[in-house]
PQR file of N, CA, C, O and H, with PARSE charges and radii, in Angstrom:
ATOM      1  N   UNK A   1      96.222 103.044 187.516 -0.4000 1.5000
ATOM      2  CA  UNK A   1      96.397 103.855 188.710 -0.0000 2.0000
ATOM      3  C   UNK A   1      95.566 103.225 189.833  0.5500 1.7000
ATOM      4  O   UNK A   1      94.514 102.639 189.580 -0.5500 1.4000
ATOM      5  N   UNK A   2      96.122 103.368 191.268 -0.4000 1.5000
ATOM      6  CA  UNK A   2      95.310 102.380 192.122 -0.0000 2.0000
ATOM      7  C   UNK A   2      94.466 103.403 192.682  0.5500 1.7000
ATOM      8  O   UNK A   2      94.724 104.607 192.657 -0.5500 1.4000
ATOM      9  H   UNK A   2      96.977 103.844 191.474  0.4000 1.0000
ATOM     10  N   UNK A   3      93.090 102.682 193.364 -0.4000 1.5000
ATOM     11  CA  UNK A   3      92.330 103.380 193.682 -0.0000 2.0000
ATOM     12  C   UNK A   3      91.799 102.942 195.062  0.5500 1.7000
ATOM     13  O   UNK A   3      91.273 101.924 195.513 -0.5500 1.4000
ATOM     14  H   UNK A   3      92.881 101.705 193.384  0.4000 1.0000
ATOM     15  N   UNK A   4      92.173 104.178 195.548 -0.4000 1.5000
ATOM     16  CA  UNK A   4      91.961 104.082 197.668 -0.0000 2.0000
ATOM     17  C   UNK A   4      90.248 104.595 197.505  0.5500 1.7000
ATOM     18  O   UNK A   4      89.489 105.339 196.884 -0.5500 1.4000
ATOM     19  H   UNK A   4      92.601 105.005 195.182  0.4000 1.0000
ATOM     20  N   UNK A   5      90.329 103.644 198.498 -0.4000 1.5000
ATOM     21  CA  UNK A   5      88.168 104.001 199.106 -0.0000 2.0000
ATOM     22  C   UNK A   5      88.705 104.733 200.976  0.5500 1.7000
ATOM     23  O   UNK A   5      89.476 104.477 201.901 -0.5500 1.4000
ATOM     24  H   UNK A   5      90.945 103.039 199.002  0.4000 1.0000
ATOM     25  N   UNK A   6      87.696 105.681 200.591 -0.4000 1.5000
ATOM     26  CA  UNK A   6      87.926 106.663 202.260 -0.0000 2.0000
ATOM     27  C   UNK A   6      86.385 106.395 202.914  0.5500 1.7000
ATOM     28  O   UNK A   6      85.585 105.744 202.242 -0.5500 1.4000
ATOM     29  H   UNK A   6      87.070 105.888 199.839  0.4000 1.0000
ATOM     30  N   UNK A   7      86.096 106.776 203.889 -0.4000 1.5000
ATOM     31  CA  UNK A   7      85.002 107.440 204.648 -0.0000 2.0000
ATOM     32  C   UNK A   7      84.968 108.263 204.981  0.5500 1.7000
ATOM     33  O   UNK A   7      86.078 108.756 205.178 -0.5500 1.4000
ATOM     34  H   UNK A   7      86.746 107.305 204.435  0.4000 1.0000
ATOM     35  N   UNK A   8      83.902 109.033 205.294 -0.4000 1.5000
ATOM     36  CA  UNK A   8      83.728 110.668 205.940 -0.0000 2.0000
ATOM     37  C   UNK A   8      83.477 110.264 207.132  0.5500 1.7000
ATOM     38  O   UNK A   8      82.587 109.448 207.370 -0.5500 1.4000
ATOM     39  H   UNK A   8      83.000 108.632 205.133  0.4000 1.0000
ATOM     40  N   UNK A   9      84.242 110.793 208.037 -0.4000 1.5000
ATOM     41  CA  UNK A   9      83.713 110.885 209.931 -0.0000 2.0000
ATOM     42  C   UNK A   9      82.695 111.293 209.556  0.5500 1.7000
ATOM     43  O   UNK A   9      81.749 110.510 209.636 -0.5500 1.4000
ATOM     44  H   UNK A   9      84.965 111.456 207.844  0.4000 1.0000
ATOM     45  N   UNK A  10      82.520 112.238 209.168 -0.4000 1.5000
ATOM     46  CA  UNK A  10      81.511 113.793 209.836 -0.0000 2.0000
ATOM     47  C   UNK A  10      79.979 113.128 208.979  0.5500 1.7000
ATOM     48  O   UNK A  10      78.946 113.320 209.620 -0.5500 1.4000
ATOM     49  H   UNK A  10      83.288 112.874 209.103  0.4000 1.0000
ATOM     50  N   UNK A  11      79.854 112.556 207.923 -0.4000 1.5000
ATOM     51  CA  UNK A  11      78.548 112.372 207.185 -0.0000 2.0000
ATOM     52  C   UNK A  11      78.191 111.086 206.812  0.5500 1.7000
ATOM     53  O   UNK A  11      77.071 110.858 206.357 -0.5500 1.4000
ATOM     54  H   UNK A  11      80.694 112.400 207.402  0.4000 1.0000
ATOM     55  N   UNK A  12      79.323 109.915 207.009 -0.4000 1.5000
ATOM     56  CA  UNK A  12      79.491 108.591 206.467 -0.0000 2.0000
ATOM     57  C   UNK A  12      79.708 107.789 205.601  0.5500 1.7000
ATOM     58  O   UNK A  12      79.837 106.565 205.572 -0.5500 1.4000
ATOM     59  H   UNK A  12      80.233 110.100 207.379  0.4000 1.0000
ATOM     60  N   UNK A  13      79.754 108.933 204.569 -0.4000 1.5000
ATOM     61  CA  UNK A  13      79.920 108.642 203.399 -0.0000 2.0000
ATOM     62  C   UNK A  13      81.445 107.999 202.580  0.5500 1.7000
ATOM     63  O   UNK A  13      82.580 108.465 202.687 -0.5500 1.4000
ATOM     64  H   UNK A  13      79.649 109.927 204.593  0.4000 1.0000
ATOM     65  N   UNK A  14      81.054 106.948 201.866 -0.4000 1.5000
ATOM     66  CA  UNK A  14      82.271 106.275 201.512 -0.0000 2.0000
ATOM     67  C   UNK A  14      82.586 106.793 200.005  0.5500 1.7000
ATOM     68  O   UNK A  14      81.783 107.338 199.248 -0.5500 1.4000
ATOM     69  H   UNK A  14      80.132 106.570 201.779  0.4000 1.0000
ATOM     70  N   UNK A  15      83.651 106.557 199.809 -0.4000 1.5000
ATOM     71  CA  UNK A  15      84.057 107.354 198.275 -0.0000 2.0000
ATOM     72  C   UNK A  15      85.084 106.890 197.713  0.5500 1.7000
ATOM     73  O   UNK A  15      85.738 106.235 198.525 -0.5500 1.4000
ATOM     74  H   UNK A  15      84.303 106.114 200.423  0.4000 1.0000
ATOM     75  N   UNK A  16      85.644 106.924 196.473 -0.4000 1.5000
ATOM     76  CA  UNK A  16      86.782 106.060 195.784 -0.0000 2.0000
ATOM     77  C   UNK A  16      87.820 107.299 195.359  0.5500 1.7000
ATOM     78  O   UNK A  16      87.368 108.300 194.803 -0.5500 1.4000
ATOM     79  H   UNK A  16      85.113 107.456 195.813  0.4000 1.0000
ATOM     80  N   UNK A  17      89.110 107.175 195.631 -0.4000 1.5000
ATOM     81  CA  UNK A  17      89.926 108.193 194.981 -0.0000 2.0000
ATOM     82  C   UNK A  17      91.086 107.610 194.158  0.5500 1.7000
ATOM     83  O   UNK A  17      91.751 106.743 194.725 -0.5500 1.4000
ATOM     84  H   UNK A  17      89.477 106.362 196.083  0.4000 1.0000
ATOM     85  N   UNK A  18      91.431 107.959 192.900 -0.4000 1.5000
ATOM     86  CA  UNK A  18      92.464 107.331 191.998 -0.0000 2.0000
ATOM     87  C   UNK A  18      93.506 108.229 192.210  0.5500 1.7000
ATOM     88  O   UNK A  18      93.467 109.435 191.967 -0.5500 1.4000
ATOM     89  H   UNK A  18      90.891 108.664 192.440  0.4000 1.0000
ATOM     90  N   UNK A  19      94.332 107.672 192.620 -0.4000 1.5000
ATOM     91  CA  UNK A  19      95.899 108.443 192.741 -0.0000 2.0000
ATOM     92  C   UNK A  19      96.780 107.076 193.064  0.5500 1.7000
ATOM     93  O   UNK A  19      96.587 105.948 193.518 -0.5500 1.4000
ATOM     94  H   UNK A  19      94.364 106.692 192.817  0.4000 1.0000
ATOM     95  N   UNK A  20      98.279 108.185 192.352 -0.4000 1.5000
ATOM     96  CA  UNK A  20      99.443 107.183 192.162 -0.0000 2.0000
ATOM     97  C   UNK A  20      99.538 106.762 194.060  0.5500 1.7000
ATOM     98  O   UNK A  20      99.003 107.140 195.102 -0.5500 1.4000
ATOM     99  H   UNK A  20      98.436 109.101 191.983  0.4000 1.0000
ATOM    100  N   UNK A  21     100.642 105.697 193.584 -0.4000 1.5000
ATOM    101  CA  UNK A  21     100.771 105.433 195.082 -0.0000 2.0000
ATOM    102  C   UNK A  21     101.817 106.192 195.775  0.5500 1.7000
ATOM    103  O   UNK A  21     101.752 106.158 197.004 -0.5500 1.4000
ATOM    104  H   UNK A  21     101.077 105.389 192.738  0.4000 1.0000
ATOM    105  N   UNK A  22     102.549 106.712 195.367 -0.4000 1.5000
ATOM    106  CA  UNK A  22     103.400 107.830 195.736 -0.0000 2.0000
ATOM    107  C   UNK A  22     102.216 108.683 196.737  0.5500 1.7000
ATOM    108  O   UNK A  22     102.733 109.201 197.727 -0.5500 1.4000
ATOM    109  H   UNK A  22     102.602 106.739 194.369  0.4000 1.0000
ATOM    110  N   UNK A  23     100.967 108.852 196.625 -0.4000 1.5000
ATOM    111  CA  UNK A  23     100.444 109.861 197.577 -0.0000 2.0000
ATOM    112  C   UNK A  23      98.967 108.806 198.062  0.5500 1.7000
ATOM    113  O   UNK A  23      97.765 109.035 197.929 -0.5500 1.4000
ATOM    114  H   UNK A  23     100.547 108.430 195.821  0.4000 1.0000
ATOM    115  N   UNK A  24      99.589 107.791 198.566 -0.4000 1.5000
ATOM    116  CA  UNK A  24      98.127 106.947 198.861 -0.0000 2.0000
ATOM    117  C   UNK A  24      97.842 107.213 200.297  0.5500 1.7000
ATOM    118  O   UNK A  24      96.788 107.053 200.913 -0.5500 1.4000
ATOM    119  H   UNK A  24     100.566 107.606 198.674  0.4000 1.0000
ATOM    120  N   UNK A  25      99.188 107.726 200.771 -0.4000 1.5000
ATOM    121  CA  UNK A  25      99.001 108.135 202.163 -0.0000 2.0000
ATOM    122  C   UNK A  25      98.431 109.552 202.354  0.5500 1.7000
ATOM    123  O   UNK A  25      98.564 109.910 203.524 -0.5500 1.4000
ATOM    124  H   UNK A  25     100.044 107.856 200.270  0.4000 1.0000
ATOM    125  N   UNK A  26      97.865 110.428 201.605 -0.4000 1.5000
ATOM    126  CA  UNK A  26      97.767 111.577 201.297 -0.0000 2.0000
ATOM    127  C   UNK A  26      95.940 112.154 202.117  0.5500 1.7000
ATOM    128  O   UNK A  26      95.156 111.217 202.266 -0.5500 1.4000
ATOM    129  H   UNK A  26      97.757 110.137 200.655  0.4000 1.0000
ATOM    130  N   UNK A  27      95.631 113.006 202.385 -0.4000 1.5000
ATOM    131  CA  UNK A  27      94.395 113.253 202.839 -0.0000 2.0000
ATOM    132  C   UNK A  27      93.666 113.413 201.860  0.5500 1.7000
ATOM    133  O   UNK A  27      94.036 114.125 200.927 -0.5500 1.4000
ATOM    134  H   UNK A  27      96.268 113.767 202.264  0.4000 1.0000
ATOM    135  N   UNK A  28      92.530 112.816 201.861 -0.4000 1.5000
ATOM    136  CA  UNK A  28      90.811 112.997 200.612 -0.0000 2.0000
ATOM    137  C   UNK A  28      89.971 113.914 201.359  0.5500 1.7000
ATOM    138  O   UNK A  28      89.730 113.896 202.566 -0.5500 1.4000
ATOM    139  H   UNK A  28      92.229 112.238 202.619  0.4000 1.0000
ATOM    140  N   UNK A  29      89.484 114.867 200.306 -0.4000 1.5000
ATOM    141  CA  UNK A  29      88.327 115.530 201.069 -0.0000 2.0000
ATOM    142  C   UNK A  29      86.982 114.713 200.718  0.5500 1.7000
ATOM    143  O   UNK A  29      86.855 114.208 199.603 -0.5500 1.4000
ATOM    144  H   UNK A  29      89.679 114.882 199.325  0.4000 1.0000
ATOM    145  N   UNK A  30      86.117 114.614 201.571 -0.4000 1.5000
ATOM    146  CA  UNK A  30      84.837 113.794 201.379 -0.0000 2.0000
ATOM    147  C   UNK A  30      84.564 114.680 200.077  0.5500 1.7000
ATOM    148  O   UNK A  30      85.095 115.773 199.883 -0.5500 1.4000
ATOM    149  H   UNK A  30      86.220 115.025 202.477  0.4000 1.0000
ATOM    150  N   UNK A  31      83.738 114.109 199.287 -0.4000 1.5000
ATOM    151  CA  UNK A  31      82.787 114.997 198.023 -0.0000 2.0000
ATOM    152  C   UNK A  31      81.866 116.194 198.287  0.5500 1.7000
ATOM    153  O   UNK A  31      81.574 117.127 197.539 -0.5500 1.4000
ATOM    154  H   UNK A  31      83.306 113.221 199.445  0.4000 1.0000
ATOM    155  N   UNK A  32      81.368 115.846 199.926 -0.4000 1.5000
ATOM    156  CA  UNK A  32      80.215 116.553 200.879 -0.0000 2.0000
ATOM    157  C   UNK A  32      81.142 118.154 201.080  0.5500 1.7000
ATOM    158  O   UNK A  32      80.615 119.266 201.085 -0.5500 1.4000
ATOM    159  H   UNK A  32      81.606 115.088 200.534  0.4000 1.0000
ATOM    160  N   UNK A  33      82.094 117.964 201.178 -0.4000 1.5000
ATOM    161  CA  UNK A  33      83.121 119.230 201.772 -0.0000 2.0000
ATOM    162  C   UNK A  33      83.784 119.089 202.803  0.5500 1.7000
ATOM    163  O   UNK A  33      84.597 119.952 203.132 -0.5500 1.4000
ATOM    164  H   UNK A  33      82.522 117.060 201.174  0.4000 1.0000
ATOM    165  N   UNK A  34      83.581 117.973 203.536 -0.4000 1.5000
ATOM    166  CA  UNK A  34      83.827 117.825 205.236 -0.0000 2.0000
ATOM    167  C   UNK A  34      85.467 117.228 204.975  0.5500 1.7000
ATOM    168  O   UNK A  34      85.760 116.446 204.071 -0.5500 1.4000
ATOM    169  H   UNK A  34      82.920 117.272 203.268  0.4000 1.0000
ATOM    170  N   UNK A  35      86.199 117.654 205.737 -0.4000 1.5000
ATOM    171  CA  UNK A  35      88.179 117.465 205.609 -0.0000 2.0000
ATOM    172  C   UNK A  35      88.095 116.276 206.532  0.5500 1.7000
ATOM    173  O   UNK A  35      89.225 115.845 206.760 -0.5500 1.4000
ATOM    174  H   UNK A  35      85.961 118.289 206.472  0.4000 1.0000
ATOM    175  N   UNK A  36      86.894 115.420 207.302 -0.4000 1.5000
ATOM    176  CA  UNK A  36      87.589 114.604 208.225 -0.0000 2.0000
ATOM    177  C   UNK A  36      87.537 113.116 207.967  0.5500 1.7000
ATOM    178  O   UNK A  36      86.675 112.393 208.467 -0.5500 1.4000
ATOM    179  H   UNK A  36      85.975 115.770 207.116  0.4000 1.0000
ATOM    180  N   UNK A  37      88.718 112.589 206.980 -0.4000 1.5000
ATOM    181  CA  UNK A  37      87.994 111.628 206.482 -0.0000 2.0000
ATOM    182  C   UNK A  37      88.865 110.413 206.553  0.5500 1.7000
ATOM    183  O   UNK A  37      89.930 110.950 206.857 -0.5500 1.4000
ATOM    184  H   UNK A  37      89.419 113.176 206.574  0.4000 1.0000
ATOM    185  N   UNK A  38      89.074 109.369 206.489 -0.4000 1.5000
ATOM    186  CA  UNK A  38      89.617 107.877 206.762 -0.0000 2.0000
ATOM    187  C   UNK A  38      90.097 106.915 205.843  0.5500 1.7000
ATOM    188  O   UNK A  38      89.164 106.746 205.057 -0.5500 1.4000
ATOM    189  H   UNK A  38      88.209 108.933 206.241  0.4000 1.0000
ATOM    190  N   UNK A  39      90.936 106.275 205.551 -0.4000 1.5000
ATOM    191  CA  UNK A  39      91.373 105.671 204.113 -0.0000 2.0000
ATOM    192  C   UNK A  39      91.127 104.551 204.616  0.5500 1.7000
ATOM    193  O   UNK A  39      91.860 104.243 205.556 -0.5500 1.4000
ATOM    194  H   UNK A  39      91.693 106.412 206.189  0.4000 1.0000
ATOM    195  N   UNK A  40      89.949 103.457 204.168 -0.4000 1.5000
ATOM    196  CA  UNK A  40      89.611 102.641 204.261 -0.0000 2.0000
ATOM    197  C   UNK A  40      91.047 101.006 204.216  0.5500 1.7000
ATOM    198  O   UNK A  40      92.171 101.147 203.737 -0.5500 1.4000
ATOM    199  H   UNK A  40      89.354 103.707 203.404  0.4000 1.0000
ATOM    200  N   UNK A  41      90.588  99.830 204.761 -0.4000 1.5000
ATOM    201  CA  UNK A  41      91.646  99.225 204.202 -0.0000 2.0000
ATOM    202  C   UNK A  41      90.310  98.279 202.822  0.5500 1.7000
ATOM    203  O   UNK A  41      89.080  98.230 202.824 -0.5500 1.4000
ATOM    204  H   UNK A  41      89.674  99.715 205.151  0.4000 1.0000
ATOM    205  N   UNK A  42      91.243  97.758 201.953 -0.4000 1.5000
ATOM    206  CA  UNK A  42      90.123  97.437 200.776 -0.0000 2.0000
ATOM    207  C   UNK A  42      91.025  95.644 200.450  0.5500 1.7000
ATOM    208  O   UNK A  42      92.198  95.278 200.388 -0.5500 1.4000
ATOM    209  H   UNK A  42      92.242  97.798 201.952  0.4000 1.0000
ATOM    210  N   UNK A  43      89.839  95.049 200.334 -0.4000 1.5000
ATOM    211  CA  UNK A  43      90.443  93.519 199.382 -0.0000 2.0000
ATOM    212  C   UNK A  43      90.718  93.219 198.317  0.5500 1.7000
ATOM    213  O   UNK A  43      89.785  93.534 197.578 -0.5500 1.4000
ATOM    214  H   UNK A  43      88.885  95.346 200.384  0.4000 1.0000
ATOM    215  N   UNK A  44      91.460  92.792 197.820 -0.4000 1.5000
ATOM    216  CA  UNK A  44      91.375  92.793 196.543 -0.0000 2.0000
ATOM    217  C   UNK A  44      91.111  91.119 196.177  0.5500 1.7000
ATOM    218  O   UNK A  44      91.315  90.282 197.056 -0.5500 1.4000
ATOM    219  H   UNK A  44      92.217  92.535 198.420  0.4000 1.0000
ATOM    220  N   UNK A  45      90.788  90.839 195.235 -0.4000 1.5000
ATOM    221  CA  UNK A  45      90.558  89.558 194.289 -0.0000 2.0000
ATOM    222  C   UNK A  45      91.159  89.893 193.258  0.5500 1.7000
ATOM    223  O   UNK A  45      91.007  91.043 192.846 -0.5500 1.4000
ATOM    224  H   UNK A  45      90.623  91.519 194.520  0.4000 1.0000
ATOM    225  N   UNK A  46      91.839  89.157 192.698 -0.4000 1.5000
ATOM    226  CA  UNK A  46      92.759  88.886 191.363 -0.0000 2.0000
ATOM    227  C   UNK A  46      92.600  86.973 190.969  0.5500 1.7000
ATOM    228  O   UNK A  46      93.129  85.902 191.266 -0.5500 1.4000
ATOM    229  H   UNK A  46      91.963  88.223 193.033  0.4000 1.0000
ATOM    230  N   UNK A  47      91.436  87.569 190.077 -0.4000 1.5000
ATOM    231  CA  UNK A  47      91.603  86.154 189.268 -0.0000 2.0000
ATOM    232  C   UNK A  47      92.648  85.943 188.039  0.5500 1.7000
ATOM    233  O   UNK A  47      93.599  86.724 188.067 -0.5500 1.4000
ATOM    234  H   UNK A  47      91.006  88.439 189.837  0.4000 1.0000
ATOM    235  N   UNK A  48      92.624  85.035 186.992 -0.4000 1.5000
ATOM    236  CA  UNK A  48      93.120  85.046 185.825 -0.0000 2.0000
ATOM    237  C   UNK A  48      92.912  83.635 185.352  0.5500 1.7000
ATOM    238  O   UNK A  48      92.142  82.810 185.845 -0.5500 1.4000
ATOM    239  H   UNK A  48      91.852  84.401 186.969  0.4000 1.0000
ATOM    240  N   UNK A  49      93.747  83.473 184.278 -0.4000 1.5000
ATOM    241  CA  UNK A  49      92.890  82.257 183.503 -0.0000 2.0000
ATOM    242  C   UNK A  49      94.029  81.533 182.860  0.5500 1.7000
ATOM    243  O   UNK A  49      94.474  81.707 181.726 -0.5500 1.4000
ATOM    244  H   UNK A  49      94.373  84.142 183.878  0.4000 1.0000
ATOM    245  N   UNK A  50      94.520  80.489 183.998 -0.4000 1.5000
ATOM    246  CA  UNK A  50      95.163  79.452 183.944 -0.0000 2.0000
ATOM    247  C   UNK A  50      95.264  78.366 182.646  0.5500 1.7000
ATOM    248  O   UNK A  50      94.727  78.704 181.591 -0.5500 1.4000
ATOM    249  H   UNK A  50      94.159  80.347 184.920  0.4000 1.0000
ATOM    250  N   UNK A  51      95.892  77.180 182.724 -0.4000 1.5000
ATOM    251  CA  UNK A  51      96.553  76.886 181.480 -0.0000 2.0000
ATOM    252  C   UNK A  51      95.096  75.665 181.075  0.5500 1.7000
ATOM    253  O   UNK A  51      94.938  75.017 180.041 -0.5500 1.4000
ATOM    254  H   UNK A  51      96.328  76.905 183.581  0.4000 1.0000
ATOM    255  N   UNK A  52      94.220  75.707 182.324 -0.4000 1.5000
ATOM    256  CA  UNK A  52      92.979  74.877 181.547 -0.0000 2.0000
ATOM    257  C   UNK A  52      91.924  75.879 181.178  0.5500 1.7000
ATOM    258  O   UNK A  52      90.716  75.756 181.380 -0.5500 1.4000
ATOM    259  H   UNK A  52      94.348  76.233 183.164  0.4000 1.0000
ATOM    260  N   UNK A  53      92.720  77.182 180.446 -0.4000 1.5000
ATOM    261  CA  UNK A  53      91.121  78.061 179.727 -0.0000 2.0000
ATOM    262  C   UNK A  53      90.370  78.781 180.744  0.5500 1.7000
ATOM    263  O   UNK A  53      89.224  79.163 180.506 -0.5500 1.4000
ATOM    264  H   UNK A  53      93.701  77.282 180.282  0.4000 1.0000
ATOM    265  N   UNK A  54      91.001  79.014 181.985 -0.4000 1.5000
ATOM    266  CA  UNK A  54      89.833  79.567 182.661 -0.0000 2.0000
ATOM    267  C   UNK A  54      89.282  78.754 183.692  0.5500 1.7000
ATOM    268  O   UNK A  54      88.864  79.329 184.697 -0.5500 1.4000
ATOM    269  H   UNK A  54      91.932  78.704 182.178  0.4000 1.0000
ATOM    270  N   UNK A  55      89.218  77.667 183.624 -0.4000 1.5000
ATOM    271  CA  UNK A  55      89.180  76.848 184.905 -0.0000 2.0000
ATOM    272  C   UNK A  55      90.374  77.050 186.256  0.5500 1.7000
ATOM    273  O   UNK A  55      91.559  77.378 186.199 -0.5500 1.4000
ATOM    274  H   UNK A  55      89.557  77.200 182.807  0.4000 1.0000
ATOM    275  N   UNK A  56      89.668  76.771 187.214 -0.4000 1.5000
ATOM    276  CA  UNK A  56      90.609  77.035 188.346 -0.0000 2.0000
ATOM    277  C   UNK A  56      91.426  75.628 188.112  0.5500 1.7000
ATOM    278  O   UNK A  56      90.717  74.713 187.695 -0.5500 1.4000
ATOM    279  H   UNK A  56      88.705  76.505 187.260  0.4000 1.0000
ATOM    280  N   UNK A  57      93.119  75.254 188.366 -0.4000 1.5000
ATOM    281  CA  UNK A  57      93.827  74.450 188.242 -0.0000 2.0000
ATOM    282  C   UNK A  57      94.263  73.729 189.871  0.5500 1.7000
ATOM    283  O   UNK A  57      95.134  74.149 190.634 -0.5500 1.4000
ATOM    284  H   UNK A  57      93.695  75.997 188.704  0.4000 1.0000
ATOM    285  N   UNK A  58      93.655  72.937 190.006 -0.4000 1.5000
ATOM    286  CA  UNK A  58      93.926  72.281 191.727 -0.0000 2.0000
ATOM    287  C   UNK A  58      94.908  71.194 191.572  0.5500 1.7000
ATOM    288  O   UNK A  58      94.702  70.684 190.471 -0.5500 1.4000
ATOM    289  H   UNK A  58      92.948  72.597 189.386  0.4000 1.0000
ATOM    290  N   UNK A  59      95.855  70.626 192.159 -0.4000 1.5000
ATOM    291  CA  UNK A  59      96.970  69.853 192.373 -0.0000 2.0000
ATOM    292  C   UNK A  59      96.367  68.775 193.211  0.5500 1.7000
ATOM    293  O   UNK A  59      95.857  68.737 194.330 -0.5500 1.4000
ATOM    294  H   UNK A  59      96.023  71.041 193.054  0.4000 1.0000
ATOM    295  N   UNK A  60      96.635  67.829 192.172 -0.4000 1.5000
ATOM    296  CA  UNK A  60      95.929  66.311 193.145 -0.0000 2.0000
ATOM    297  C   UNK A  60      97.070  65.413 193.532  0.5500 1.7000
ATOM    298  O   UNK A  60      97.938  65.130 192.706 -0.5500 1.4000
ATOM    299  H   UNK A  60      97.049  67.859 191.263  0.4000 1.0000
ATOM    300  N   UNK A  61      97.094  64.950 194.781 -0.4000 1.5000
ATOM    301  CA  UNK A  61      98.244  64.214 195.118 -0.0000 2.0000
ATOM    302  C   UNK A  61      99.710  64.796 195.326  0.5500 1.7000
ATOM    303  O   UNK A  61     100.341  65.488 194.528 -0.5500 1.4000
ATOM    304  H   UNK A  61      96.389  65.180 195.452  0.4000 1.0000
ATOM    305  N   UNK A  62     100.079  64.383 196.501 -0.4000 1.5000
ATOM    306  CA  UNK A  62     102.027  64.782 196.214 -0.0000 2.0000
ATOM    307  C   UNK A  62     102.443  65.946 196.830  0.5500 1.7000
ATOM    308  O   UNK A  62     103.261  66.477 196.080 -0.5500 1.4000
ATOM    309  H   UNK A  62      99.567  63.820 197.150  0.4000 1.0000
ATOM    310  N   UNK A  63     102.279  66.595 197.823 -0.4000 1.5000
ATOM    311  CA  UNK A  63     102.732  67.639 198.361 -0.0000 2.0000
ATOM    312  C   UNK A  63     101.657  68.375 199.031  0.5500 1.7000
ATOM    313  O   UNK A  63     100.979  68.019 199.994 -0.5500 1.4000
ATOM    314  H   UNK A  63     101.614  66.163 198.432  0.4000 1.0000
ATOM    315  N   UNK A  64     101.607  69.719 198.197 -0.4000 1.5000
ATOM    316  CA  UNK A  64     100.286  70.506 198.822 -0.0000 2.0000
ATOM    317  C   UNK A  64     100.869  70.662 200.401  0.5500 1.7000
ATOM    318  O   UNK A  64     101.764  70.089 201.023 -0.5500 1.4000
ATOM    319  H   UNK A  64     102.158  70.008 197.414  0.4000 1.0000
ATOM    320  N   UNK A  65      99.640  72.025 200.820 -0.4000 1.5000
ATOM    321  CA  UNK A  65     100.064  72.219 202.247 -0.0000 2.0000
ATOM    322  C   UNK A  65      99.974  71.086 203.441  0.5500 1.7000
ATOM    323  O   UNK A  65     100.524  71.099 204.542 -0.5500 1.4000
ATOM    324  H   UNK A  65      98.913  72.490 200.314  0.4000 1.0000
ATOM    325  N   UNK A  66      98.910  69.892 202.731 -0.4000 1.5000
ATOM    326  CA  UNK A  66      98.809  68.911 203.982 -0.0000 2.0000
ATOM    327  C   UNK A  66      99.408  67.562 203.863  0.5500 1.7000
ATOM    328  O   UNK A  66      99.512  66.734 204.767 -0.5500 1.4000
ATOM    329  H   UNK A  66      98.464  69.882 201.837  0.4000 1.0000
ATOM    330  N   UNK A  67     100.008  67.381 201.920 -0.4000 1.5000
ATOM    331  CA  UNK A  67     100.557  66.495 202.212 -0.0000 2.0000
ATOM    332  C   UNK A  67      99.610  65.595 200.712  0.5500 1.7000
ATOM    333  O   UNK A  67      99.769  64.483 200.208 -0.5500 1.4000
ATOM    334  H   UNK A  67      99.923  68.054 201.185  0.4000 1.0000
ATOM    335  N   UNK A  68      98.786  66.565 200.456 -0.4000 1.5000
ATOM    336  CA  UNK A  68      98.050  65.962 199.013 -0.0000 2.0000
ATOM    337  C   UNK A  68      96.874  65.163 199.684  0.5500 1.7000
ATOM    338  O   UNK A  68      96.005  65.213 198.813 -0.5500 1.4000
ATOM    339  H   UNK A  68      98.657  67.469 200.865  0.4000 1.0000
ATOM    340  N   UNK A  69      96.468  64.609 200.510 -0.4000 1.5000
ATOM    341  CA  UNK A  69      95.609  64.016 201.009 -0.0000 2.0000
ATOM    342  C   UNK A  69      94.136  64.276 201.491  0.5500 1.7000
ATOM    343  O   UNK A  69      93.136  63.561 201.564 -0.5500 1.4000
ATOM    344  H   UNK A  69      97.174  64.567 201.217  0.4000 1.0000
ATOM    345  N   UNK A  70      94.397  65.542 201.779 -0.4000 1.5000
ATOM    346  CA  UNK A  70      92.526  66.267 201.473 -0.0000 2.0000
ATOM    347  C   UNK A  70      91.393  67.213 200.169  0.5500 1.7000
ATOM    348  O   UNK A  70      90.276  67.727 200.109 -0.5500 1.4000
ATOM    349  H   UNK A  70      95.209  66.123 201.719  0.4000 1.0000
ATOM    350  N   UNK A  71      92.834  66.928 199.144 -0.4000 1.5000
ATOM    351  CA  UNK A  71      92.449  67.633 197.856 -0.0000 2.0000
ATOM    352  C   UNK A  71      92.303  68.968 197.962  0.5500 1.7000
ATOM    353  O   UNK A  71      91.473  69.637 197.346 -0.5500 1.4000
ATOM    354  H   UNK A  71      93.741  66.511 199.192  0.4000 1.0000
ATOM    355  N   UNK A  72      93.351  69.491 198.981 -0.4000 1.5000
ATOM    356  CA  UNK A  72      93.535  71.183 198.983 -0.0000 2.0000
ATOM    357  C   UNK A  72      94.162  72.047 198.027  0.5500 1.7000
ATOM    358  O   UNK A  72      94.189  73.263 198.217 -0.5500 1.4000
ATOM    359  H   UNK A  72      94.025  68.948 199.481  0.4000 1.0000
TER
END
């Protein structure tokens, strides 16, 4: 289940709420009691573990966005 982070106008306080995404657009009450509160935008990172074990896998030579030539 994904989980939206809000803020409280009224006290500042930041907070995590788990709900489907069907209601991600939905209003959070702060924990404090206060109704005036903000759905943060949040980053995500998604690693995983490629075909060398867990090492990151980089493409040497031959294409790439610049053309293979700066080892991007």
């Amino acid at each position: 289940m994904p989980r939206y982070e809000f803020r409280c106008r009224a006290c500042g306080d930041t907070f995590e709420v788990n709900r489907p995404m069907a209601e991600a657009s939905a209003p959070a009450p702060c924990p404090q009691g206060h109704g005036d509160t903000v759905k943060l935008l949040s980053t995500v990172a998604v690693t995983g573990r490629g075909a060398a074990g867990g090492r990151e896998s980089v493409p040497t030579g031959g294409g790439g966005c610049c053309g293979g030539g700066c080892g991007c």
